[in-house]
N, C-alpha and C positions, 0 to 999 in steps of 0.2 A: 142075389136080389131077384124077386119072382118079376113074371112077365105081367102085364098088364092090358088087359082086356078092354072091352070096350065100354065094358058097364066102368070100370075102374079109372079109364081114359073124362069117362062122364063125370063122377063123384069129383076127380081132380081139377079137370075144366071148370066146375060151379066154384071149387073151393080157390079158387084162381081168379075166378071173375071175382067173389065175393071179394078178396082183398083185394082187388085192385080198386073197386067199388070205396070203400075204405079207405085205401090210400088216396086215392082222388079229393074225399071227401076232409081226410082230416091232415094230411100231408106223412102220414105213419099210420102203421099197423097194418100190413099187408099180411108180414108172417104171425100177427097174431090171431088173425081168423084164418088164413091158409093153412096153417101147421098144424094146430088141432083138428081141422076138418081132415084133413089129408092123413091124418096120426089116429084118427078112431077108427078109419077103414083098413090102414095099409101096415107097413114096417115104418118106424120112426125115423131111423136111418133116411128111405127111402123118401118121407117130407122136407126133410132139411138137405138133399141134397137138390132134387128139385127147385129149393127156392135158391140156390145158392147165386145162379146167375141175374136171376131175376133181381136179387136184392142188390148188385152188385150196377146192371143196366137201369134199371128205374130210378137208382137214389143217384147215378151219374146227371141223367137227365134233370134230376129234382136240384141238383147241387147246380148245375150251369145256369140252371133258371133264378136259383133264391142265394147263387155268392153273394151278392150285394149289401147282402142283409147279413151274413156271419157276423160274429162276435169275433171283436178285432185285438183280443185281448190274451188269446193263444188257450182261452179255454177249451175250446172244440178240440186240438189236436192234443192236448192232454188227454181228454176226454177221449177222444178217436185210439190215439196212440195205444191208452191201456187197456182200449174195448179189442183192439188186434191182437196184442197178446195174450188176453182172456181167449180170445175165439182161438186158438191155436190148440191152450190147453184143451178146452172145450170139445173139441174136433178129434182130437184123443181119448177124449172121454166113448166121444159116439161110435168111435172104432173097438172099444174094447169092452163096453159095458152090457149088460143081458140089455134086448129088448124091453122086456118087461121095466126094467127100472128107469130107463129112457122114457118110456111110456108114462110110468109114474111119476116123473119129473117134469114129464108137461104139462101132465092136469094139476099138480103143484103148483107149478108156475103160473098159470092159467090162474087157479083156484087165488095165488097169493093178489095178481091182478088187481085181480075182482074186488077184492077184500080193501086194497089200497086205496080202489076208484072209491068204494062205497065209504069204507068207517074214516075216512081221511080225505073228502074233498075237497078242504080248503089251506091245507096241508103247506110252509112255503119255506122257500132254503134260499138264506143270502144270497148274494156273490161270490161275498167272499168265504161261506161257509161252503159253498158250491167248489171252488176252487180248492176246498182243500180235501171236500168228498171226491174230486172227480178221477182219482187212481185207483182206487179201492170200487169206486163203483162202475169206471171203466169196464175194470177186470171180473166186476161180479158179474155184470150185465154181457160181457166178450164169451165169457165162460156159459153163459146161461146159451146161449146165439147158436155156441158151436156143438154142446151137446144136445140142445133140444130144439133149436132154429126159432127159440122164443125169447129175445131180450128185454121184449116191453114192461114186465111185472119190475124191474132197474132202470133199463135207460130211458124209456118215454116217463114211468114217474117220477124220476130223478127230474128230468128236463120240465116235465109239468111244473112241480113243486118251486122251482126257481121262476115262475107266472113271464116266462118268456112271450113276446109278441110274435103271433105266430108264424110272419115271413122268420123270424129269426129263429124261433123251434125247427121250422123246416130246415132253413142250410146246416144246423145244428145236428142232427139226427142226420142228415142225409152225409156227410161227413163221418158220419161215429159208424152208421151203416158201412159205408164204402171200402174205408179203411179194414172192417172185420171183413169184408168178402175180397180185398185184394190178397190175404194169407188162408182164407177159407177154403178157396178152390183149389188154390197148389196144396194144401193141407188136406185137404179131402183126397187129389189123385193120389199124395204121395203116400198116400195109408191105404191106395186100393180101393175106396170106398166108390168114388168117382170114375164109372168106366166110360168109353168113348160113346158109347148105345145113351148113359145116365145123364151124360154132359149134353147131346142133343137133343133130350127129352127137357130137360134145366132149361136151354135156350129158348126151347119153343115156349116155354112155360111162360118168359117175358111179353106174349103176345096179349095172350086176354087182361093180362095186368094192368097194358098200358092202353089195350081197350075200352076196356071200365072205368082207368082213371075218371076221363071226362063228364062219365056218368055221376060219379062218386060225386064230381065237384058241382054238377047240376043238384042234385038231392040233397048236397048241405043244404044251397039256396032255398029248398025250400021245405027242408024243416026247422025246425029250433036246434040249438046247441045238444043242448039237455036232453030233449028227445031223440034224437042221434044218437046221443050214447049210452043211453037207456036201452035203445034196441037190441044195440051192438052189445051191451054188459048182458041182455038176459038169453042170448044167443050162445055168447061164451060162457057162460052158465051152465046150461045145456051141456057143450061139447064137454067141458070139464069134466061131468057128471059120467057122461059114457066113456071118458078116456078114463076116470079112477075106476069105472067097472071094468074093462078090458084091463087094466094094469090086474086088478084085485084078484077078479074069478078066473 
């Protein structure tokens, strides 16, 4: 894993603040603008282990704050459970796969997003069809997390599309979160990927995240819904765009 500089220290910090900013603001998607900012500059690898702690301490705090409001109905640990064993597989993917195709599996991901937010947003899934999707998309969205440190394009629009209230998306997510970063980390050292220099670079990573949070959650207040994520869609647009040229040329 190459060293990192100071210009590279910078790019990282904005792309840190950025989703913590985001996460503050919509209660997810921290690694969906960290991983691609952090994935056009660096190794792929190298984004998704960096967020590994962060995703793991931020959605702990979000989950203490928003239990109350979980779904008491055992979807969440279904839901969690097979986003775990997705990220396991997943995590073996990122230890073994070229760069390159990592790469091109995040602006995929990124690119499918997009595509979701836009030709599909009012898009909506039972309960009980939710219930029967939630193993299968567990594991799509567990597997997306651990090869590319990108779940959102599955599990936030799986959880959109069910028009959950948003305390209860939150403990929802932060749960499906948690559970993929309690076998991510042992998953990551035990493949090597994770060394002790990677893991304290990870931790500190949790500072500007949880910096920004409250920022994030000022700025919802005072924009509109819509234009929020209007921002945020033509930003990850952008990064898309220069992750499939770095994938390509």
């Amino acid at each position: 894993m190459p060293g990192i500089d100071l210009l590279s220290a910078s790019v990282i910090l904005f792309a840190l603040a950025l989703g913590g900013t985001i996460k503050g603001a919509t209660g997810a998607g921290a690694p969906v603008v960290a991983v691609p900012v952090i994935a056009a500059f660096f190794d792929v690898r190298l984004d998704v282990i960096i967020m590994a702690t962060p995703n793991c301490l931020t959605n702990v705090r979000q989950l203490w704050q928003y239990w109350p409001h979980r779904m008491h109905d055992g979807f969440d640990v279904r839901f969690a459970v097979s986003g775990a064993a997705g990220a396991i597989l997943g995590t073996i993917f990122l230890a073994t796969l070229p760069i390159r195709i990592l790469t091109l599996g995040i602006a995929l991901a990124v690119t499918a997003y997009i595509a979701l937010r836009v030709m599909h947003p009012n898009f909506r899934v039972s309960r009980s069809r939710a219930w029967r999707w939630a193993l299968p998309a567990g594991i799509a969205a567990g597997t997306l997390h651990g090869a590319a440190g990108i779940s959102a394009p599955v599990s936030v629009s799986f959880l959109n599309a069910m028009r959950l209230e948003r305390p209860t998306f939150i403990a929802t997510i932060s749960v499906f979160f948690f559970a993929m970063s309690l076998v991510q980390l042992p998953t990551l050292a035990v493949t090597g990927l994770m060394t002790a220099e990677l893991f304290a670079l990870s931790l500190l990573a949790v500072l500007p995240i949880l910096a920004f949070m409250p920022i994030g959650a000022w700025l919802a207040k005072k924009l509109s819904a819509e234009g929020f994520d209007r921002l945020v869609l033509i930003m990850l647009s952008v990064l898309a765009m220069r992750l499939l040229y770095v994938a390509v040329i």
